[in-house]
N, C-alpha and C positions, 0 to 999 in steps of 0.2 A: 932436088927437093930435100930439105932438110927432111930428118929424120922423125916420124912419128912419138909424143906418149898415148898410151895403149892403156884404156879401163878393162880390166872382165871380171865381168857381173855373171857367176862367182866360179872360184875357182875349186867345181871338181875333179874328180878323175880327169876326163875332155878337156875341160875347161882351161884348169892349171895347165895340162898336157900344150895346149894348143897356142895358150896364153904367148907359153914357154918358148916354143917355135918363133913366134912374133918377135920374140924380147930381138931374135937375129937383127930385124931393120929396123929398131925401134930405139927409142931414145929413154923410155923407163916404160914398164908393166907394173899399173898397178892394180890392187885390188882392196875392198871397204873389208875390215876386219868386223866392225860393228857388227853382234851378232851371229858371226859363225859361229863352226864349231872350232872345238882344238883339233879335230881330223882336217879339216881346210885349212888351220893356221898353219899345222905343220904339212900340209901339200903346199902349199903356196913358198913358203921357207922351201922346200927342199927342190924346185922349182926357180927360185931366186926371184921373188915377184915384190915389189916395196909396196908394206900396207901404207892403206892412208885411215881416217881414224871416222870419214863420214863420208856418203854416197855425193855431198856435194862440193865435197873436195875433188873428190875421184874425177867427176863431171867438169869442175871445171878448170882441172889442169889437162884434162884426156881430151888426145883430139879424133880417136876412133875410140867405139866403146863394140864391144862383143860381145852379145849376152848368150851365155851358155848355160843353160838351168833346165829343172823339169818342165816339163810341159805345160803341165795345169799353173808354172809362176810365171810362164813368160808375158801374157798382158798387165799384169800389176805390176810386173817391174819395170814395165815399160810404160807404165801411168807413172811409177815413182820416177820416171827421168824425166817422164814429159814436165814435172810438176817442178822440175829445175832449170825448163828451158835451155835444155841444152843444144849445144847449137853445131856439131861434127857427125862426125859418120858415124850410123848406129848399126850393126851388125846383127841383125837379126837369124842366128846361126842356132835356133833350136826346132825340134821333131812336131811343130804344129804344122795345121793346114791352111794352105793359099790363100782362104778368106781372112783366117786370124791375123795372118801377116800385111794383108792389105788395111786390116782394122788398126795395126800396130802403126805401118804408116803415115795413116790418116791421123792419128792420134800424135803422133810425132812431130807432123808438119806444121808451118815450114820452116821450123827452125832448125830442126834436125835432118838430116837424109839418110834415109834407111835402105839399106844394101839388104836383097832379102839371102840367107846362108843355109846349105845343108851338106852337115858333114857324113859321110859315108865313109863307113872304117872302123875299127879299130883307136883308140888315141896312141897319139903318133911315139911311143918309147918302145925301146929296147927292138927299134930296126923298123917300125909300123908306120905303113905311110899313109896316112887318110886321106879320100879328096874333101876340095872345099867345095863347093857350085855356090856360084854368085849371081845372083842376077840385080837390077837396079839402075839405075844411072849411070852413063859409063866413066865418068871419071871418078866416081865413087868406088865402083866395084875395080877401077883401074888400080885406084890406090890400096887396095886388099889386097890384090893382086900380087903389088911392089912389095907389100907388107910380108907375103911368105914366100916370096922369090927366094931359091935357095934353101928352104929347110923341107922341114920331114914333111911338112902337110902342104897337097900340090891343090892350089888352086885354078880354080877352072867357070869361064864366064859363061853363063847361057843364054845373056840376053838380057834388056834393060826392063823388062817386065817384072816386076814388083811378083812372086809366087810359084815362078818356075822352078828355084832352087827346090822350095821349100815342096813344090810337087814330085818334081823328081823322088826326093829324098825317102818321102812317105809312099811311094807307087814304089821303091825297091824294099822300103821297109815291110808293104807287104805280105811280100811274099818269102824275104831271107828269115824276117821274125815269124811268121806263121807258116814256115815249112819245118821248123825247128820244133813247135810246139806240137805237131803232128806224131815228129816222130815220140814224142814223151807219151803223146798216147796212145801210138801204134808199140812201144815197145811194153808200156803200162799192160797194155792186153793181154799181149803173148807173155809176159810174163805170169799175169794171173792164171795162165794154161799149160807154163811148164814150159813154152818153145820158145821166149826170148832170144835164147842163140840161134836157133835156125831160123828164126828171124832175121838177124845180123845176117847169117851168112848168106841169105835167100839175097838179101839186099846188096852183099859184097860183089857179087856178081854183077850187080853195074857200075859202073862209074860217075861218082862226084853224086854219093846218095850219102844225104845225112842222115839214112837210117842205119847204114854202116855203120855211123860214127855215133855212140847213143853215148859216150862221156860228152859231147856236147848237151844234154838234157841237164845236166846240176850247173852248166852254167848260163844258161838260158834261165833257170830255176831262180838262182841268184840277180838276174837284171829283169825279173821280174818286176820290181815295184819301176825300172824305168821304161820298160817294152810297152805294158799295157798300158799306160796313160797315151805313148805313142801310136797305139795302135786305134785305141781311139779316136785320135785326131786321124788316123789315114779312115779312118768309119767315116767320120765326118767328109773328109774329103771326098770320099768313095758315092755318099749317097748325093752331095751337092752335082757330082758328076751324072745324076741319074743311075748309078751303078747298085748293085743290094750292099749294104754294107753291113747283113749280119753274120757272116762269115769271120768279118774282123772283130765284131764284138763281142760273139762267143769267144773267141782268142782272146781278147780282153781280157773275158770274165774267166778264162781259165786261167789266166796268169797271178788272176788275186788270190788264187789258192796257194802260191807262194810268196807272200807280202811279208811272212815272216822269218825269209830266210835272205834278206837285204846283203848282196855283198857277199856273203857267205862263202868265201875259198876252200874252208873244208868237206861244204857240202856232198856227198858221193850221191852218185844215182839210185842208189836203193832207196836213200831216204829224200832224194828228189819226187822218187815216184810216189811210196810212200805218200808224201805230203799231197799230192797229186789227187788221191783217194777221198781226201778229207775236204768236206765243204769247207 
């Protein structure tokens, strides 16, 4: 099979990250410059990904497209493809819920065929191997497959059902993102009382407790503004399940008390918590 070109819609952290993986059995990666920012122009350059200058360039030389974005743009961007009639494998590889994706597909068809994706991990540099989950059609997700045969991000088929992925992805998101936020506010507590460290240490005493670990709390703080939009859509998913989903919405709404510390590498935990305090 010749060789894939490869659209992604757009290239951030993940994105470029995963793009990048692709470029292995691909014939070019490209990406719509239109509108970014200069932080994407230079990930995608430092990544090696050839801009094109309009979304329906990208569309119609790409013969898989991958759309890796926030959550709240994955159905517009996927009305801006529909609105090109695009006609290849459309990747839908972001943090929404099984209905959304099955709305995406509907909306796609039949020109397009939509692979449904959820990446689990890490983005794949500096040795990080992230899974893909695919589900959809099977020679669609077959050709995804082929697509990251061999590099950092290991892909893995769950079935031709249009929502699997994307449920998977959001039923582990539950719980790795909202055991995190726990500890910011079990350590938030004890520190208010002076016993923060014997906190720590109370929790050292078991094994594989992220209350152990409370430097994860500034960087949970920082993917805030992309957790909670997530954790939303696992809400969604949770209650369409019959299940309660205000467990994850209050986690939401504590995550937006960090919306203005986006990315933020220097952040430390005092002033994660801190910020934690403040409506």
């Amino acid at each position: 099979m010749d060789q894939p070109t490869v659209g992604i819609l757009h290239p951030g952290s993940m994105g470029a990250a995963v793009a990048a993986c692709a470029a292995t059995n691909a014939a070019a990666v490209l990406w719509c410059e239109t509108g970014r920012s200069t932080a994407s122009s230079a990930r995608a350059a430092r990544f090696g990904l050839t801009p094109v200058a309009a979304l329906a360039e990208l569309l119609e030389r790409s013969d898989i497209v991958i759309s890796l974005c926030p959550p709240a743009a994955a159905e517009t961007l996927a009305r801006d493809v529909a609105e090109h009639r695009f006609a290849g494998v459309y990747v839908e590889a972001n943090a929404i819920n099984p209905m959304r994706v099955q709305r995406i597909d509907a909306l796609l068809a039949p020109a397009a065929t939509v692979v449904d994706g959820g990446v689990v991990g890490s983005p794949p540099v500096n040795g990080k191997t992230p899974s893909l989950y695919l589900s959809g059609p099977a020679e669609a997700t077959a050709r995804i497959e082929a697509l990251f045969a061999n590099t950092s991000v290991q892909a893995t088929v769950l079935g031709t059902e249009v929502g699997k992925a994307s449920a998977l992805k959001l039923s582990y998101a539950s719980f790795q993102k909202t055991s995190r936020l726990l500890v910011a506010l079990a350590v938030g507590m004890a520190r208010e009382h002076g016993v923060d460290q014997e906190l720590i240490e109370v929790a050292s005493r078991r094994a594989d407790s992220y209350l152990a670990e409370p430097e994860y709390v500034a960087k949970t703080a920082a993917r805030a503004w992309r957790w909670g939009p997530e954790l939303e859509e696992a809400a969604d998913a949770m209650a369409a399940a019959g299940l309660p989903p205000e467990m994850l919405r209050a986690a939401a709404s504590t995550l937006a008390r960090w919306h203005g510390v986006k990315d933020d590498s220097e952040l430390t935990l005092t002033d994660a918590l801190d910020r934690l305090t403040q409506p």
